[in-house]
C-alpha positions as a Python dict, from the first residue, in 0.01 Angstrom:
ca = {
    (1, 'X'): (0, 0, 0),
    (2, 'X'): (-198, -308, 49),
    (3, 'X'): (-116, -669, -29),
    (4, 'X'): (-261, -840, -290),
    (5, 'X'): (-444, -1173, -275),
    (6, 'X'): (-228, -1355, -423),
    (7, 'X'): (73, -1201, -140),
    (8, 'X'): (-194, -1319, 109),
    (9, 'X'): (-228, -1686, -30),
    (10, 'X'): (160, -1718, -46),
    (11, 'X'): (187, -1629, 307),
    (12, 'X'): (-92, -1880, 426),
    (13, 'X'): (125, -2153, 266),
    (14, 'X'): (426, -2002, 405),
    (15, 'X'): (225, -2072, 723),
    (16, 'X'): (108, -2425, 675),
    (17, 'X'): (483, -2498, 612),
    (18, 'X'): (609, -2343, 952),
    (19, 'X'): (344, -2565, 1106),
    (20, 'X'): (414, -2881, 898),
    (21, 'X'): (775, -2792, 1048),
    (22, 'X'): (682, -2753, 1384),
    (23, 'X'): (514, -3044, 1389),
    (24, 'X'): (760, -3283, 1233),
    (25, 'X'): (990, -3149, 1498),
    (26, 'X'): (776, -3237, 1789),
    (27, 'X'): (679, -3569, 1700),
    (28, 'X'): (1093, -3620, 1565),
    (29, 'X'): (1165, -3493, 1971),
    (30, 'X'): (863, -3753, 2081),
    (31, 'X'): (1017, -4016, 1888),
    (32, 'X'): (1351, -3980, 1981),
    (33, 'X'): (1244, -3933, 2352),
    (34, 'X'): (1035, -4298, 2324),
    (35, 'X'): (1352, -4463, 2150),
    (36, 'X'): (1575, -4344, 2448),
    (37, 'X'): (1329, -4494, 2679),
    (38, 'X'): (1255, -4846, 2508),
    (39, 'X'): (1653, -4843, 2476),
    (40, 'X'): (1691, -4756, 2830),
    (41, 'X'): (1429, -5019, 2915),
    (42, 'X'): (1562, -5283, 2737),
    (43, 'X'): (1928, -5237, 2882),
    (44, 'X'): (1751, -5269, 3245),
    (45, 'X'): (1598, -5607, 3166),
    (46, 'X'): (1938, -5687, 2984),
    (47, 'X'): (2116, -5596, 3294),
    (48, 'X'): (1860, -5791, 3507),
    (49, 'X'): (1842, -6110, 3347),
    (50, 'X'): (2238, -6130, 3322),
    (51, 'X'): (2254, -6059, 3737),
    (52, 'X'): (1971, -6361, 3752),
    (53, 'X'): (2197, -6601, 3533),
    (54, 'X'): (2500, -6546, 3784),
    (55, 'X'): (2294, -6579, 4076),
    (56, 'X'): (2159, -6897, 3940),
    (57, 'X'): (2511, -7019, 3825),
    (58, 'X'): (2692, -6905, 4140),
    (59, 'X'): (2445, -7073, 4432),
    (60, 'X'): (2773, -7081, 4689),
    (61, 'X'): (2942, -6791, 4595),
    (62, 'X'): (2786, -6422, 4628),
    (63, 'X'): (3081, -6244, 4454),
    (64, 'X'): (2985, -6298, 4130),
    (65, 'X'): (2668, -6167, 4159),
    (66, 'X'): (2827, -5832, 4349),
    (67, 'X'): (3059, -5797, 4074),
    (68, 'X'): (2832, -5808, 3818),
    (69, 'X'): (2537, -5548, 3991),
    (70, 'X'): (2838, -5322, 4048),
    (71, 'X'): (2924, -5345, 3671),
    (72, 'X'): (2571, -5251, 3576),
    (73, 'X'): (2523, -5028, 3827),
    (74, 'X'): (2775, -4784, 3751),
    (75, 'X'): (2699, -4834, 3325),
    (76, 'X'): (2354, -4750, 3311),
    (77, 'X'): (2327, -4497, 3626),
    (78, 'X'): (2620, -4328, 3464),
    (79, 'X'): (2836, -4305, 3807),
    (80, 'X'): (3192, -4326, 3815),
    (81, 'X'): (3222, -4576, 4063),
    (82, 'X'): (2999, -4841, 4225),
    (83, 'X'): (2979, -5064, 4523),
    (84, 'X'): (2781, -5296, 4697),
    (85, 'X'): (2842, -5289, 5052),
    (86, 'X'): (2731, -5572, 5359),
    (87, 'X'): (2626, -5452, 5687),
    (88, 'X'): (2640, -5738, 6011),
    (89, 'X'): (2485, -5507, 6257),
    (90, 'X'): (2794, -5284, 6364),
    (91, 'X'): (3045, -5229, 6109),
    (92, 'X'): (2993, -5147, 5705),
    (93, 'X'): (3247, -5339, 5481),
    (94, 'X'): (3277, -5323, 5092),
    (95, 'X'): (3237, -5633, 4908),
    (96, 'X'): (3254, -5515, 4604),
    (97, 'X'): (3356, -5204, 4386),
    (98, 'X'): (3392, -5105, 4036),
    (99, 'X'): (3600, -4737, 3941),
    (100, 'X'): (3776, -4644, 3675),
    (101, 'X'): (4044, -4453, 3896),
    (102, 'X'): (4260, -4637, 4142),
    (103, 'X'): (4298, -4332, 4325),
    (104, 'X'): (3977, -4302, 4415),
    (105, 'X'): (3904, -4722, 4467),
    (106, 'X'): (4208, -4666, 4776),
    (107, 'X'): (4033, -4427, 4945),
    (108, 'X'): (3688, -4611, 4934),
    (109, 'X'): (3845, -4888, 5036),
    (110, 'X'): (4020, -4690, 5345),
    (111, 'X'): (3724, -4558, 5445),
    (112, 'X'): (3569, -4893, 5497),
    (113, 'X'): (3508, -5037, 5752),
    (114, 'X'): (3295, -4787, 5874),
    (115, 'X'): (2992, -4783, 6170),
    (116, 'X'): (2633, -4733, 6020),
    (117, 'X'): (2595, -4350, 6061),
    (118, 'X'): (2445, -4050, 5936),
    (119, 'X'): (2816, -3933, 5825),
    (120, 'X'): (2783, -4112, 5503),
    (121, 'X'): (2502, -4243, 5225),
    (122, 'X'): (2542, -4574, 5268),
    (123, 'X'): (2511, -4537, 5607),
    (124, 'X'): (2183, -4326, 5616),
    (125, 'X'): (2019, -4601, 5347),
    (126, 'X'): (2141, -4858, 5614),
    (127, 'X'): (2010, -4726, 5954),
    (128, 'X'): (1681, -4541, 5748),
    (129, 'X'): (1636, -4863, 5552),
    (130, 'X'): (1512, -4626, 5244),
    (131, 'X'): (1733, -4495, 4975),
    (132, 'X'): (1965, -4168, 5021),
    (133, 'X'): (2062, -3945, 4753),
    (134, 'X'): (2303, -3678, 4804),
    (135, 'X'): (2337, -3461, 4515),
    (136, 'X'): (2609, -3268, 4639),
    (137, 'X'): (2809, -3393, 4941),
    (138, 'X'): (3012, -3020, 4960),
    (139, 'X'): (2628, -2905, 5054),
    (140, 'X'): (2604, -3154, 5303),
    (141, 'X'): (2681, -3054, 5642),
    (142, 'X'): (2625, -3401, 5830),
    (143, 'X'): (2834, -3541, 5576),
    (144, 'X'): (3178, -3707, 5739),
    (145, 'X'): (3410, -3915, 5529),
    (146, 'X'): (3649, -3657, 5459),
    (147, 'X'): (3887, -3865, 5276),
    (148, 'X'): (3652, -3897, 5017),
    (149, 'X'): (3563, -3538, 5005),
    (150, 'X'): (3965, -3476, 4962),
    (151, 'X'): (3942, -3721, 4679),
    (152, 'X'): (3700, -3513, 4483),
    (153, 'X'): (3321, -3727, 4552),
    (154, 'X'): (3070, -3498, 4474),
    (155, 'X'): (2763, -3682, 4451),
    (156, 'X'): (2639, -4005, 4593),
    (157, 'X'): (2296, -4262, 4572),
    (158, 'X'): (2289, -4560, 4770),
    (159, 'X'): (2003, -4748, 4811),
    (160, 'X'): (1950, -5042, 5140),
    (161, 'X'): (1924, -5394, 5080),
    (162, 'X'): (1630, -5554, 5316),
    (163, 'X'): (1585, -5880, 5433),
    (164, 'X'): (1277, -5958, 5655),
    (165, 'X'): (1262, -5572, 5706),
    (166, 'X'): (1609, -5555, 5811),
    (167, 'X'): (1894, -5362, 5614),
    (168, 'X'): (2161, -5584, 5560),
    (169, 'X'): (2372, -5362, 5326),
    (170, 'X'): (2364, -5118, 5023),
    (171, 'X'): (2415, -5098, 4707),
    (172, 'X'): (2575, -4701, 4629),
    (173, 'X'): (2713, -4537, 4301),
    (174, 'X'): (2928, -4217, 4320),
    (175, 'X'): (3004, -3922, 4063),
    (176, 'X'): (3295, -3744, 4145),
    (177, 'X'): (3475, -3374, 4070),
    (178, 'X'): (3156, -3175, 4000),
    (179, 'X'): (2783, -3304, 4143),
    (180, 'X'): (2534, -3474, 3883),
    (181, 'X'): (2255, -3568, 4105),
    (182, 'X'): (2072, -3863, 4018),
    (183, 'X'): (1747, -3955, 3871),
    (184, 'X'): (1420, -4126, 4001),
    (185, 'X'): (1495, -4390, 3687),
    (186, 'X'): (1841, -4465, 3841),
    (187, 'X'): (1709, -4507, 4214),
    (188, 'X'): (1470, -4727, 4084),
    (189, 'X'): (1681, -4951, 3893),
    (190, 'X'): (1937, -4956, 4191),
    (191, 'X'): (1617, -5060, 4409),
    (192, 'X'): (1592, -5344, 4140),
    (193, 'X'): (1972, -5464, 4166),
    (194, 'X'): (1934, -5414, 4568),
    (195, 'X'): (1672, -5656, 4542),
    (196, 'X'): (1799, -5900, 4301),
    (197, 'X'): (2133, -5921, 4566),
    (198, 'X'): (1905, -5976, 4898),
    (199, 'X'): (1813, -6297, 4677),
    (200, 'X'): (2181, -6376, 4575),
    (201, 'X'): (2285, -6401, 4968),
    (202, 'X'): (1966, -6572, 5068),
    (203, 'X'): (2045, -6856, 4802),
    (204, 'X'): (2383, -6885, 4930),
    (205, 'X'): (2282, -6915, 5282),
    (206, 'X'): (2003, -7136, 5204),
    (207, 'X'): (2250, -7324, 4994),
    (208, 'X'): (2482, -7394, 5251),
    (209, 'X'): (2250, -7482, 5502),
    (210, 'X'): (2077, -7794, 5223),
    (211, 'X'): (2479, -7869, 5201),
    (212, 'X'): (2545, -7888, 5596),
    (213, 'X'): (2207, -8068, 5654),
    (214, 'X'): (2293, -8331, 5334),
    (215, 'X'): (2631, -8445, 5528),
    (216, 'X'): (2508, -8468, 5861),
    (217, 'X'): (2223, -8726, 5675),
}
């Protein structure tokens, strides 16, 4: 039989309730979403800042400044492990590295030194002088160090650090055991730290020199 008027009127305000609901979700989910983001933002600039004090605390001594970008590399990219590497032209040496697992620090560490070559990120960011991400190195055919492979890396972002248009080393983060590629947020920030260390070694150089220069006066 039919409904009666009053059936009809209940369901209309059954209605305006689903929408009230759907809408308190949505702007709950946009809220949330901005939150992440100004959070996100503000632990970049935190990040940022800190690497900027060191640099201007530390004017002989790049280390500190590695150590740090490696710190807050690998925190807010959400990597396992992070290095900053230096390039002089033939050979690729780490300078710097932060990972939780030993095991997996050795064999970075033993598969550095390296040449600048498509076998690896770091190399590819180095010798393309653009950032490489690999989201799965097992899907990589070109990809060489097999030691690492062995040690369970899975996936890999390393972004060049340019001086005068000339790569003079990387800064890369790694995931390891199952691939999590990385996003355009993270390459950017690592673009930012890559940056931030080009200035770190120029100050020290630059520092040096106004040292050499002061005791030859």
């Amino acid at each position: 039989g039919p409904f009666s008027d009053e059936q009809v009127a209940l369901l209309q305000t059954f209605a305006d309730q689903a929408v009230i609901a759907i809408e308190n979700v949505r702007l709950f989910t946009e809220l949330g979403a901005r939150n992440r983001d100004l959070s996100e933002a503000l632990e970049q600039q935190t990040a940022t800042s800190e690497i900027l004090r060191v640099i201007s605390s530390s004017p002989t001594d790049v280390r500190p400044v590695f150590d740090t970008i490696v710190q807050n590399a690998r925190r807010l990219c959400g990597a396992d492990s992070a290095g900053v590497f230096t390039y002089d032209g033939e050979l690729i040496q780490i300078e710097s590295l932060d990972n939780a697992s030993p095991e997996r620090a050795d064999a970075l560490r033993q598969a550095y030194p390296t040449p600048a070559n498509r076998g690896h990120a770091t190399g590819r960011a180095i010798l393309t002088g653009r950032p490489v991400h690999v989201p799965d190195v097992r899907e990589d055919p070109d990809y060489a160090l097999h030691a690492l492979l062995d040690a369970g890396l899975r996936s890999v972002l390393s972004v060049p650090m340019v001086r005068d248009g000339i790569p003079i080393g990387a800064i890369t983060v790694q995931r390891w055991l199952t691939p999590r590629p990385f996003s355009d947020k993270q390459i950017g920030l690592l673009e930012t730290f890559a940056d931030q260390a080009v200035i770190a070694i120029a100050n020290v150089r630059l520092f040096k020199e106004l040292q050499a220069r002061t005791q030859e006066l």
